[in-house]
C-alpha positions as CSV (number, residue, x, y, z in Angstrom):
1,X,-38.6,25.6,20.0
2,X,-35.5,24.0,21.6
3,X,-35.7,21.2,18.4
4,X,-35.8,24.1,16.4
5,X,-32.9,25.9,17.9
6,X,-30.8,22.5,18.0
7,X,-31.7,22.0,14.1
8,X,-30.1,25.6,13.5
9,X,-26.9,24.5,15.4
10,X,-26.5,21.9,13.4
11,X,-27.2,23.2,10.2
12,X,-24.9,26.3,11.3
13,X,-22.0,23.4,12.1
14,X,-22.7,21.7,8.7
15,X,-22.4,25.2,7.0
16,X,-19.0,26.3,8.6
17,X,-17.9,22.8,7.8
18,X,-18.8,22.3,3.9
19,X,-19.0,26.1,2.8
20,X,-15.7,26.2,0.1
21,X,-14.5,22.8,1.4
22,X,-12.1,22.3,-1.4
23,X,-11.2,25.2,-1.6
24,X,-10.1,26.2,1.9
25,X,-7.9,25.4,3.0
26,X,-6.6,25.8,-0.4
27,X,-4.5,22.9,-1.1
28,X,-4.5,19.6,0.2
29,X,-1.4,18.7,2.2
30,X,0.8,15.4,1.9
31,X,-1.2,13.2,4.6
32,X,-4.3,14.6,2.6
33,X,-3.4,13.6,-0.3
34,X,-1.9,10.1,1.3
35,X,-5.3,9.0,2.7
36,X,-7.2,9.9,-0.5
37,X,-5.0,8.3,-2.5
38,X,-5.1,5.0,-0.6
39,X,-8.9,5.0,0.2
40,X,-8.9,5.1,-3.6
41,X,-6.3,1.9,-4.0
42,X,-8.4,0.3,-1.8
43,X,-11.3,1.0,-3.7
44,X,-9.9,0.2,-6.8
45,X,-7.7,-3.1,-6.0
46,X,-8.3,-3.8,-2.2
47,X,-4.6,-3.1,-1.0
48,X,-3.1,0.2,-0.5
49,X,-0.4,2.4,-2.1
50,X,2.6,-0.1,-1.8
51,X,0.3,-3.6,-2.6
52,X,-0.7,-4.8,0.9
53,X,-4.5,-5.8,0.8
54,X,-6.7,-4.2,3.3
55,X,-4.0,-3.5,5.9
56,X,-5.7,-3.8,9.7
57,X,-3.3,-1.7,11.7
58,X,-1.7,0.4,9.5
59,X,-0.9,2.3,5.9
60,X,2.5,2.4,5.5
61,X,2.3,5.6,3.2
62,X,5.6,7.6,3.9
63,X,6.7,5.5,6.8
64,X,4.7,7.0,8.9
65,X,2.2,3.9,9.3
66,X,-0.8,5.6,9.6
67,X,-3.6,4.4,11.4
68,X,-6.1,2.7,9.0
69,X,-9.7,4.6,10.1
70,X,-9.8,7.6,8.2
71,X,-8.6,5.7,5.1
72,X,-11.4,3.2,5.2
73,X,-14.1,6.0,6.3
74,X,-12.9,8.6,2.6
75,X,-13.5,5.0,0.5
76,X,-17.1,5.8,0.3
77,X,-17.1,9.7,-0.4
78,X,-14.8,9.0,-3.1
79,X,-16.5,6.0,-4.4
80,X,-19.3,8.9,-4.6
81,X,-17.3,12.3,-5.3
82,X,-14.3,10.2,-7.2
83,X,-10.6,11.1,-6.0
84,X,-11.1,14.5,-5.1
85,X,-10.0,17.2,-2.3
86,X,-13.5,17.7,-1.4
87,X,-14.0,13.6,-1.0
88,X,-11.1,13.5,1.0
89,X,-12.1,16.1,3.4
90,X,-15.8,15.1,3.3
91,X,-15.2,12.6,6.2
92,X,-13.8,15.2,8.5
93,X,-16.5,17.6,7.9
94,X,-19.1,15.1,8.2
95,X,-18.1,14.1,11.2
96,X,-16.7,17.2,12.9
97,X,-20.6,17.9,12.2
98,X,-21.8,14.8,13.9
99,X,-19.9,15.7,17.2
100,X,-21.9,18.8,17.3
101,X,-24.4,17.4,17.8
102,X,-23.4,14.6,19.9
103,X,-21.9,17.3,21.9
104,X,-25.7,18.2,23.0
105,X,-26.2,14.8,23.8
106,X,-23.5,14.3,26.2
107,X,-24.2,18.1,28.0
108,X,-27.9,17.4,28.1
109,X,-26.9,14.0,29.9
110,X,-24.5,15.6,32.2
111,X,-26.1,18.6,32.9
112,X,-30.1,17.6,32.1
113,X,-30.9,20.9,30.9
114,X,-31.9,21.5,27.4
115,X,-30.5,25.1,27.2
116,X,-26.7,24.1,28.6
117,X,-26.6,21.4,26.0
118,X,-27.4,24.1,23.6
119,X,-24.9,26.5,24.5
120,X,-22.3,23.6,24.5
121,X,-23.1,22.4,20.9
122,X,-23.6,25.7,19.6
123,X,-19.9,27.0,21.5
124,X,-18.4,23.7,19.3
125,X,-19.9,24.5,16.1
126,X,-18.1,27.6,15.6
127,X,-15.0,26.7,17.8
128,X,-11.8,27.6,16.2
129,X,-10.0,24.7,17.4
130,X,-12.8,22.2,16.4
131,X,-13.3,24.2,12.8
132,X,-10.0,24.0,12.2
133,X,-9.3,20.2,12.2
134,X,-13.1,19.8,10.6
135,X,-12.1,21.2,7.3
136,X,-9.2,19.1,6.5
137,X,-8.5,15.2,6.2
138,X,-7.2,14.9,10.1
139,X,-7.3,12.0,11.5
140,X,-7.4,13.5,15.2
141,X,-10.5,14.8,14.6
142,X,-12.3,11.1,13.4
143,X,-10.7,10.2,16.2
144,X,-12.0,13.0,18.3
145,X,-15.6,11.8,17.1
146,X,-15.5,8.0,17.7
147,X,-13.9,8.8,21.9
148,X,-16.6,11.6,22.3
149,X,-19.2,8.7,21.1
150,X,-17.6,6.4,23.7
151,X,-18.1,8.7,26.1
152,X,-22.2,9.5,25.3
153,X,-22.4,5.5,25.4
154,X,-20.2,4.9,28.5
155,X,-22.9,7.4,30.3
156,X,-25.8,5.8,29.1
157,X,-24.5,3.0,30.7
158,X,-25.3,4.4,33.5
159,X,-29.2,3.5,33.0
160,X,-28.5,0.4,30.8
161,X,-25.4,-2.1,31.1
162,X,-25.4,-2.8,27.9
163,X,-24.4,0.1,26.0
164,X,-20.6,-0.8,27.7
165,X,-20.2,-2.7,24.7
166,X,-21.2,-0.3,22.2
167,X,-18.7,2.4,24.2
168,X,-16.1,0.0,24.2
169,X,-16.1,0.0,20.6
170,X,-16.5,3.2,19.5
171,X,-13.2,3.8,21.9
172,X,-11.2,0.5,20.1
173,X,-12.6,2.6,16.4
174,X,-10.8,5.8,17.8
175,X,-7.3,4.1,18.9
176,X,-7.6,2.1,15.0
177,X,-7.9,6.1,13.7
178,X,-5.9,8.4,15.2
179,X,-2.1,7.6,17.6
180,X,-3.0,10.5,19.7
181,X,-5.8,8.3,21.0
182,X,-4.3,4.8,21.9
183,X,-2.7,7.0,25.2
184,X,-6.0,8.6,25.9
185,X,-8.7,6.2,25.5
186,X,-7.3,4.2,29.0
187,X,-7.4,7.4,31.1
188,X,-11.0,8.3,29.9
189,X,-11.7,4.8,29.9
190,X,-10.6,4.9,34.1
191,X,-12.0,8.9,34.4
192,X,-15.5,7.2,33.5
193,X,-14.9,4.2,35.5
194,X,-14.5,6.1,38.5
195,X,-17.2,8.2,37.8
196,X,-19.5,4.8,37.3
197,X,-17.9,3.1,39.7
198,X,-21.3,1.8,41.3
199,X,-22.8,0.2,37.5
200,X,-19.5,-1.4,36.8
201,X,-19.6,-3.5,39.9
202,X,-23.3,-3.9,39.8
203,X,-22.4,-5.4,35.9
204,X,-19.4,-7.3,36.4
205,X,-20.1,-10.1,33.8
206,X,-21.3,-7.6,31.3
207,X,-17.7,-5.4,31.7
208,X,-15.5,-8.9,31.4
209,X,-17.5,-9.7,28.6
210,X,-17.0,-6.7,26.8
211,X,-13.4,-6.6,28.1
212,X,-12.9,-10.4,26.6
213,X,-14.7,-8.5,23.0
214,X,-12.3,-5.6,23.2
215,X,-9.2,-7.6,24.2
216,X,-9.4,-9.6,20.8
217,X,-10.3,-6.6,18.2
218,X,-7.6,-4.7,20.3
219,X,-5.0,-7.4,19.9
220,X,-3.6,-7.1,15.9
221,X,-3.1,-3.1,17.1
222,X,-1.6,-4.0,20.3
223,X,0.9,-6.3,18.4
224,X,2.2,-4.1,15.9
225,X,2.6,-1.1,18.3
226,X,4.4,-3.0,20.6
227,X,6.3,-5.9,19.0
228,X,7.2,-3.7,15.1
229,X,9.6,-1.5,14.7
230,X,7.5,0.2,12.5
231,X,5.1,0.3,15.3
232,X,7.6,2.2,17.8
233,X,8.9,4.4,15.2
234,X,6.1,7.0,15.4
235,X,6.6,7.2,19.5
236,X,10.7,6.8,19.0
237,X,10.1,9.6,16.3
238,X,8.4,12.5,18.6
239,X,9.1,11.0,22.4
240,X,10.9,13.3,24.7
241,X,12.1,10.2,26.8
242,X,14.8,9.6,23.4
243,X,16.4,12.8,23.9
244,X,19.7,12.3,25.4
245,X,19.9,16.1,26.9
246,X,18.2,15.1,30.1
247,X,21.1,12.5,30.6
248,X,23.9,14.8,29.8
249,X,22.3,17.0,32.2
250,X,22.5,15.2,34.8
251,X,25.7,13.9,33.9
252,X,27.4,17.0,34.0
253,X,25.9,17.8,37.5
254,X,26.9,14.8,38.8
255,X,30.3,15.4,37.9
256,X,30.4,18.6,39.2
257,X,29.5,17.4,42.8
258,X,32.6,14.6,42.3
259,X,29.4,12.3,41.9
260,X,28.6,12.2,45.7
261,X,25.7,10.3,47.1
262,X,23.1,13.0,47.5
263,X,24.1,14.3,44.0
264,X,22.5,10.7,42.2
265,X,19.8,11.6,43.8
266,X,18.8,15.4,43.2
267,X,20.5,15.3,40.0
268,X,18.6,12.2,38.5
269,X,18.1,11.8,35.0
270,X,14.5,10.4,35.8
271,X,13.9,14.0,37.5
272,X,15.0,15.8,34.4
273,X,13.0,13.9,32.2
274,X,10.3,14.3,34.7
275,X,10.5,18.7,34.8
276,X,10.0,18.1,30.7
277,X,7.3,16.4,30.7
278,X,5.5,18.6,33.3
279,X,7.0,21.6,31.3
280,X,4.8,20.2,28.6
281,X,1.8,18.6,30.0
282,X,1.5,22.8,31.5
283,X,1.9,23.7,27.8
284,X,-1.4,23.2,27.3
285,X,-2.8,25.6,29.3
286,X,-0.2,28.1,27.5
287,X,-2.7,31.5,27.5
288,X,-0.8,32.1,24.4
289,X,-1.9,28.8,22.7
290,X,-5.2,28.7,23.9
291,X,-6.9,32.6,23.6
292,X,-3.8,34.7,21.7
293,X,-2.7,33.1,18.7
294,X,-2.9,29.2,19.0
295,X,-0.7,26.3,17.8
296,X,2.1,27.6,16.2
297,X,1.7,25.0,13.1
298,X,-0.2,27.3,10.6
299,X,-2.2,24.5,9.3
300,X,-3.8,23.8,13.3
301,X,-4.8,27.4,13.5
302,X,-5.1,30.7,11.3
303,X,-2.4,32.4,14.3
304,X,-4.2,35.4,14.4
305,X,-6.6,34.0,17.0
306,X,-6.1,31.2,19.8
307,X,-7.8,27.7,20.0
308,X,-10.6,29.5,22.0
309,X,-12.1,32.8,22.1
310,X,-10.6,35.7,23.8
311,X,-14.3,35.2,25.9
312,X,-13.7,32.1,27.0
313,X,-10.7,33.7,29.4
314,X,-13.7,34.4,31.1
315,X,-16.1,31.9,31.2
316,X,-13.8,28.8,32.1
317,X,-12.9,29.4,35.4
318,X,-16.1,30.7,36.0
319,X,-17.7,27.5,34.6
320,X,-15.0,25.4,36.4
321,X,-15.8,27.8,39.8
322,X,-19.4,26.7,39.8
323,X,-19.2,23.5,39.3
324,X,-17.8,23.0,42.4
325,X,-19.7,25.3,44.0
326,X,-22.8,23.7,43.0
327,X,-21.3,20.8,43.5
328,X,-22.3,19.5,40.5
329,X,-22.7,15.3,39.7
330,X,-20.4,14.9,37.4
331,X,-17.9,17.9,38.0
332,X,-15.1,15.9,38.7
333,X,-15.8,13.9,35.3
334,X,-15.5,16.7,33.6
335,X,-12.9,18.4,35.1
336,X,-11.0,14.4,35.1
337,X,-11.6,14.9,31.3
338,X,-9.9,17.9,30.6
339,X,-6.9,17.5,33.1
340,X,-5.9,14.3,31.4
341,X,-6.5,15.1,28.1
342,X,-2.2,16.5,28.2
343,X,-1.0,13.2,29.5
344,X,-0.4,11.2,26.5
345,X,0.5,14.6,24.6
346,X,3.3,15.7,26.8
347,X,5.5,12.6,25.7
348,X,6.1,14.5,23.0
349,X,8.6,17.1,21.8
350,X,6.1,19.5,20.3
351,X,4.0,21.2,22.9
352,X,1.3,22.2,23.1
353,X,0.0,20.0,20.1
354,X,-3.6,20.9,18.6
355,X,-4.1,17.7,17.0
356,X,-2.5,15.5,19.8
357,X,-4.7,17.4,22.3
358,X,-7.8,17.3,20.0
359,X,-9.6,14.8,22.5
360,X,-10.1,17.9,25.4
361,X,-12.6,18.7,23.1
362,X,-15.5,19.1,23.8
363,X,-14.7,20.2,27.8
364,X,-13.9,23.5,27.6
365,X,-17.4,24.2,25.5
366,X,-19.2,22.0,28.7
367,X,-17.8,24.1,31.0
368,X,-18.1,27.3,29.5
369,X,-21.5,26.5,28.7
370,X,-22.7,25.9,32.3
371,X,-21.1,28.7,33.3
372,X,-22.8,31.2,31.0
373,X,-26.0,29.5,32.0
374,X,-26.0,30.2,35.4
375,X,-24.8,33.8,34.6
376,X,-27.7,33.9,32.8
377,X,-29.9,32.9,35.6
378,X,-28.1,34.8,38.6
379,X,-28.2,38.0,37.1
380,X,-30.9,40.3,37.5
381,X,-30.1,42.2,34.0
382,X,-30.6,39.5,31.7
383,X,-31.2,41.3,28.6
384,X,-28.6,43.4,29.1
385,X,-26.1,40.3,29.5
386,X,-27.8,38.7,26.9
387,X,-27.4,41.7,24.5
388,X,-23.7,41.9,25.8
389,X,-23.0,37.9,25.0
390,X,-24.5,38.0,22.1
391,X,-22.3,40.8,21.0
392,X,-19.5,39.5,22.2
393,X,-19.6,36.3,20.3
394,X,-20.8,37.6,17.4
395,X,-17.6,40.2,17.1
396,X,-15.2,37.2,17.9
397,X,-16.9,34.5,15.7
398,X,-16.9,36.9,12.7
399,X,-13.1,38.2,12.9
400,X,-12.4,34.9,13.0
401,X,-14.4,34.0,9.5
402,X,-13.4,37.1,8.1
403,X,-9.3,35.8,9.1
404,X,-9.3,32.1,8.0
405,X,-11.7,33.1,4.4
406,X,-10.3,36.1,3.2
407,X,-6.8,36.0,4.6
408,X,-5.3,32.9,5.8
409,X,-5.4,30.9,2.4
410,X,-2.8,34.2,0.9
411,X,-1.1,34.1,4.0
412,X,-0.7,30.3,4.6
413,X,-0.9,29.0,0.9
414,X,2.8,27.2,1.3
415,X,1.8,25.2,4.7
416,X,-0.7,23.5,2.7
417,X,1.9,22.2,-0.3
418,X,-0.1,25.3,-2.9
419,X,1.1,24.5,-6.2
420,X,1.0,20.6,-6.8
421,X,-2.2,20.5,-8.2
422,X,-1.4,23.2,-10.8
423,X,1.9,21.9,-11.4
424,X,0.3,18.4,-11.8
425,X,-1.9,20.0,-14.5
426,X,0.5,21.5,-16.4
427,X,2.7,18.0,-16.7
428,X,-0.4,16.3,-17.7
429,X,-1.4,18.6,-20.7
430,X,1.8,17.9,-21.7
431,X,2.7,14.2,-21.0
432,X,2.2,13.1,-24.2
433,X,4.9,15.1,-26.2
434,X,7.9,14.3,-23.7
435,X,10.0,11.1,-22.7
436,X,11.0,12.2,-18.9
437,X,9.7,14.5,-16.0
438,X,11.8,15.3,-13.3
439,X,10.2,16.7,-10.1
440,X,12.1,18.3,-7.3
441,X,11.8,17.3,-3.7
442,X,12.7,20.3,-2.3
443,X,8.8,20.9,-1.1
444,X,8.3,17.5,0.2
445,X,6.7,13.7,-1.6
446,X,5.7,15.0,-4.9
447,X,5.0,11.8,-5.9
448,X,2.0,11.6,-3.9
449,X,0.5,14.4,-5.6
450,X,1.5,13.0,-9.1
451,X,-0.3,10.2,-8.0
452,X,-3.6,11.7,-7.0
453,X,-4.2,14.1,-9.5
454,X,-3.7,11.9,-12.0
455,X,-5.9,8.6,-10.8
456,X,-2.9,6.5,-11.5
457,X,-3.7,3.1,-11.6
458,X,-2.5,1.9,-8.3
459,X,-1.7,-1.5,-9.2
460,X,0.2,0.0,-12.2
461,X,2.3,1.8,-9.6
462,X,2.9,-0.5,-6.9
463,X,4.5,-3.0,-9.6
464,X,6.5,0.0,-11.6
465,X,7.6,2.3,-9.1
466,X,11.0,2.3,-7.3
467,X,10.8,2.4,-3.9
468,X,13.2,3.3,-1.3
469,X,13.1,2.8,2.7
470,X,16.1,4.3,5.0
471,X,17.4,2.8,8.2
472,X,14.2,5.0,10.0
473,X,11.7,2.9,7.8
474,X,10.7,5.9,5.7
475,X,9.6,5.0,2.8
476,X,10.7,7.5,-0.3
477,X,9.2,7.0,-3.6
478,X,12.5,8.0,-6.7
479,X,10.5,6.9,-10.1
480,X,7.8,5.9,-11.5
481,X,6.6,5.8,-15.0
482,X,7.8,8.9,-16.8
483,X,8.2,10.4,-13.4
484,X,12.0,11.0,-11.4
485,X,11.6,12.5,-8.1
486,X,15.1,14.2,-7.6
487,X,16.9,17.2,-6.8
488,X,20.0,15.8,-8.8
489,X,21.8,18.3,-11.4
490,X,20.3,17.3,-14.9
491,X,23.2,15.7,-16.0
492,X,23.8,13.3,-13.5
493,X,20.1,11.8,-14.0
494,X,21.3,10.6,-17.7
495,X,18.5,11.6,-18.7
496,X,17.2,11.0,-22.8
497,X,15.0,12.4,-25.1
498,X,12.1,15.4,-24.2
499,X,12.3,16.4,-20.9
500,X,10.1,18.7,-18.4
501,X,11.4,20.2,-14.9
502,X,9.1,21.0,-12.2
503,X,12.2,22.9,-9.8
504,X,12.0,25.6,-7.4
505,X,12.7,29.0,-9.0
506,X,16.2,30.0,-10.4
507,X,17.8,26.5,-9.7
508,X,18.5,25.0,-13.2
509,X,21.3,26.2,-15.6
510,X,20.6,28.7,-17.9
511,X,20.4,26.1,-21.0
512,X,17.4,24.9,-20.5
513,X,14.5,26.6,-21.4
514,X,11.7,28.0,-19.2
515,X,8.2,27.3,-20.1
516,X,5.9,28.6,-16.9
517,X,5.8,29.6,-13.8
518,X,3.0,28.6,-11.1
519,X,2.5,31.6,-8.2
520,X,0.6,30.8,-4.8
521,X,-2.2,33.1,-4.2
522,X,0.1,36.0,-2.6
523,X,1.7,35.9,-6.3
524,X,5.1,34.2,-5.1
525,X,6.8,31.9,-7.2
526,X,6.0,28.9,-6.0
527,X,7.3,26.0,-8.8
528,X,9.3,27.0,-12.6
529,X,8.9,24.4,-15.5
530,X,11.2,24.3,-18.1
531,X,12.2,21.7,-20.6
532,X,15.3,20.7,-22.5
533,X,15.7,18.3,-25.3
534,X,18.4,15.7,-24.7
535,X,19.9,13.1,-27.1
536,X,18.4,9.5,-27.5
C-alpha cells in the first residue's frame, strides 16, 4: 500500500511538472532561450554560442557567465525533442520530479517512518515554490536537485563511509550548476558534518581522500570565480558589500560627532553593512513572501499566493515545536538546514530571493510533515482532522492550479518576453523577399530568440555576427546576417534595399508602412512590423 501511495506521488509530481510544459509558462524567457540555444551549439559543433568548445566553468551568453550544468543536462532532451521550449524545460521538470521523490528518501531516513516521508514528498510535489522553478529552465532548481542528493548520500554515510564520495560529488555537480550554490554547499557540507561528527572521525582517510577528489574537480571553478573578472562580476553585480551607502552613512555620522573616538566605533561602516545583511538574511522569513503573495519577481511566483500555503502558518512552528520536544535525532540538522539556507542569499541586494533561496527546500515540507504526523497521532478525532486536512489542502492546492493555469499566463505574459516566438515567425515567412531586419531592443536580447527559433547554424553565427562587450563584460550581440539589433531612427542605420521592423508600437515615422501587429494573450500590443523600401 505505501509503494502504492508513493507511486501516486510521484506520478502526481510528474503530472504537475509536464502537463502544458511548453505552454506554461507561456513564453520562454532570455536565460531560457540562452541555455537551449547553447546545449544545441554544443550539440551541433561542441563549443557554445560565441565559439569556445565545451567550456568547464562557464557559458559566457550575455555576460552573465552562466554556470555550465543545466546546459550540458538540455543537450540530450534536445538531441531528442530538437531545439524546442518543451526540451529546454524538460530537464527542470524531470528533475524537480526526481527530488520528489528523493525527498521521501531523505524524510524516511531522518524520520524512519514510512508515512512522514510520505507527507514530505507529497507536500513537495504540489509546492508552489518547488512547481514554480520546475516548469521553467532554472538553473536553481538542477541545482536544488544535485545538493538535496548530496544530502541523501552524506546520510547514508552514516551506515557506509563510502557513499562520502558519491555526496561529495553530487555537491561539486550543484556548485558547477547553479551560483546560488557555491555559498551553500560549505555550510550544508559543515551542518552534516556536525551532525556526523562521530563517522567522519571514525573515516578519516576516506574523507581526505574524497577531499583530495573534490579539491581537483573543484579547482578550474575555484579559479575562474576567484582569479577572472568575469568570475567576480556576477557577485560585484548583486553584492550589497559594493554599495557605497553604508559608507556615506557612517561618514556622515562620524562627522556629525566631530569624528570623536567612540563615534568610529558605533558608527562603523562594518556595522552598517552588517544591519543589511541581517535586514536581509530576516527577509526570508518575510510572512509576506512566504504565505501571502511570494517573490515579488512574477516569473518565481504567480503573486497571488506565497511560496507556501496559507496552512503551513500553521504547521511549521508546530513541526519545528516537536522536534524539540521529542527531541528528535536529527532536529538540529534540520533546523541547521533551514537557518542557513539565507546566508549566502543575504549578500545580495534582492531579498528575499526565490531562486537564491531555492536550496531551503525541501525543510519546510520535513518539518511540516512531522508535524502533521504527530497531529495525526495525538488527537483523538482523527477522522475529523483528517477530513479537515484533507480539505484544507485540497481548497489551497486547487486555487493555486486554478491561478497559475487559467490566469497567470494573461496576467504575466510580458515577464516571460511573450511575443518573440510569433514575431520570429512572422520575419521568417518573410525572410526571403527582404534585404534587412531591424529588431528593437527595447524588450531585451532579441537576438537570442532570432537565434533559437530559427536553428541558426551556430558556427554560421559565431564567425558572422558582431559582437560587442562593455567595460562590465556584457556581451551585446548588434548584427548578424540579415539581422540589426537596434533602436536607432531608420535613417541613421543606412539601411538599403527591402526592409522589415519588429519596434514597439507607435515608434516609427509615419512613412513606413505597417504590416502586423502581434498581441500578448490579454490582447495588448506587444511588437508592430512594418516595412519600407529603401534605395540600393
Amino acid at each position: 500500500m505505501k509503494k502504492l501511495v508513493l507511486i501516486a506521488i510521484i506520478l502526481l509530481a510528474a503530472i504537475l511538472r509536464f502537463y502544458k510544459l511548453a505552454e506554461v509558462p507561456p513564453s520562454l524567457y532570455w536565460d531560457e532561450a540562452s541555455l537551449g540555444y547553447n546545449a544545441y551549439s554544443i550539440l551541433k559543433t561542441g563549443h557554445d554560442e560565441h565559439g569556445v568548445f565545451l567550456p568547464i566553468t562557464n557559458f559566457a551568453a550575455f555576460g552573465d557567465y552562466k554556470p555550465p550544468g543545466y546546459v550540458y543536462m538540455t543537450t540530450p532532451s534536445i538531441a531528442l525533442l530538437g531545439l524546442t521550449e518543451l526540451a529546454v524545460r524538460f530537464p527542470s521538470a524531470l528533475f524537480g520530479m526526481l527530488t520528489v521523490f528523493l525527498t521521501y528518501l531523505i524524510a524516511k531516513k531522518l524520520f524512519e517512518n514510512d508515512k512522514v516521508a510520505l507527507f514530505a514528498s507529497f507536500f513537495l510535489a504540489i509546492s508552489p515554490w518547488h512547481l514554480q522553478m520546475s516548469r521553467a529552465a532554472f538553473e536553481a532548481n538542477l541545482g536544488l536537485f544535485f545538493s538535496t542528493l548530496a544530502v541523501f548520500f552524506f546520510i547514508k554515510f552514516s551506515k557506509n563511509p563510502y557513499w562520502l564520495l558519491l555526496s561529495a560529488l553530487s555537491f561539486l555537480a550543484a556548485m558547477y550548476t547553479f551560483t546560488g550554490q557555491r555559498l551553500f554547499v560549505p555550510l550544508i557540507a559543515l551542518v552534516l558534518a556536525i551532525q556526523l561528527r562521530r563517522q567522519i572521525f571514525s573515516n578519516l582517510k576516506i574523507v581526505l581522500a574524497t577531499t583530495v577528489i573534490c579539491a581537483i574537480l573543484f579547482w578550474p571553478l575555484f579559479r575562474f570565480v576567484t582569479a577572472t573578472i568575469e568570475g567576480k562580476l556576477r557577485f560585484n553585480e548583486v553584492t550589497i558589500f559594493k554599495d557605497l551607502k553604508p559608507i556615506n552613512d557612517s561618514v556622515a555620522y562620524r562627522q556629525s560627532d566631530n569624528f570623536a573616538l567612540y563615534s568610529s566605533i558605533i558608527h562603523n561602516r562594518r556595522l552598517f553593512y552588517l544591519h543589511d545583511y541581517l535586514t536581509h538574511y530576516f527577509d526570508a522569513f518575510n510572512p509576506t513572501f512566504l504565505f501571502i503573495s511570494g517573490d515579488v519577481n512574477p516569473r518565481l511566483s504567480i503573486q497571488e499566493i506565497g511560496q507556501l500555503y496559507y496552512f503551513d502558518i500553521f504547521l511549521l512552528p508546530l513541526g519545528v515545536y516537536l522536534l524539540f520536544a521529542k527531541k528528535h535525532k536529527y532536529r538540529f540538522l534540520i533546523l541547521g538546514w533551514l537557518l542557513i539556507s539565507p546566508l549566502g542569499p543575504a549578500t545580495a541586494r534582492e531579498t528575499p530571493h526565490a531562486l537564491r533561496m531555492a536550496h531551503i527546500l525541501p525543510t519546510f515540507q520535513l518539518i511540516g510533515a512531522f508535524a502533521i504526523y504527530r497531529l495525526y497521532r495525538s488527537v483523538k478525532l482523527r477522522k475529523m482532522l483528517a477530513v479537515l486536512t484533507v480539505g484544507i489542502v485540497t481548497l489551497s492546492f486547487f486555487y493555486y492550479l486554478h491561478m497559475y493555469y487559467i490566469h497567470y499566463a494573461t496576467h504575466y505574459s510580458d515577464q516571460w518576453q511573450y511575443g518573440y516566438k510569433q514575431a520570429v515567425k512572422y520575419v521568417k515567412d518573410n525572410y526571403n523577399n527582404v534585404d534587412n531586419v531591424v529588431v528593437t531592443k527595447s524588450l531585451g536580447r532579441p537576438y537570442i530568440y532570432f537565434l533559437f527559433y530559427n536553428q541558426y547554424d551556430p558556427t554560421k553565427f559565431w564567425r558572422n555576427s558582431t559582437v560587442t562587450k562593455d567595460e562590465f563584460f556584457f556581451i551585446d550581440v548588434t548584427r548578424y546576417d540579415k539581422f540589426y539589433f537596434s533602436d536607432e531612427p531608420p535613417d541613421k542605420l543606412n539601411l538599403k534595399g527591402k526592409t522589415l521592423f519588429v519596434t514597439r508600437p507607435n515608434t516609427l515615422p509615419e512613412d513606413i508602412q505597417k504590416t502586423a501587429i502581434i498581441k500578448d494573450p490579454g490582447q495588448n500590443e506587444i511588437f508592430e512590423i512594418s516595412k519600407k523600401d529603401y534605395e540600393k
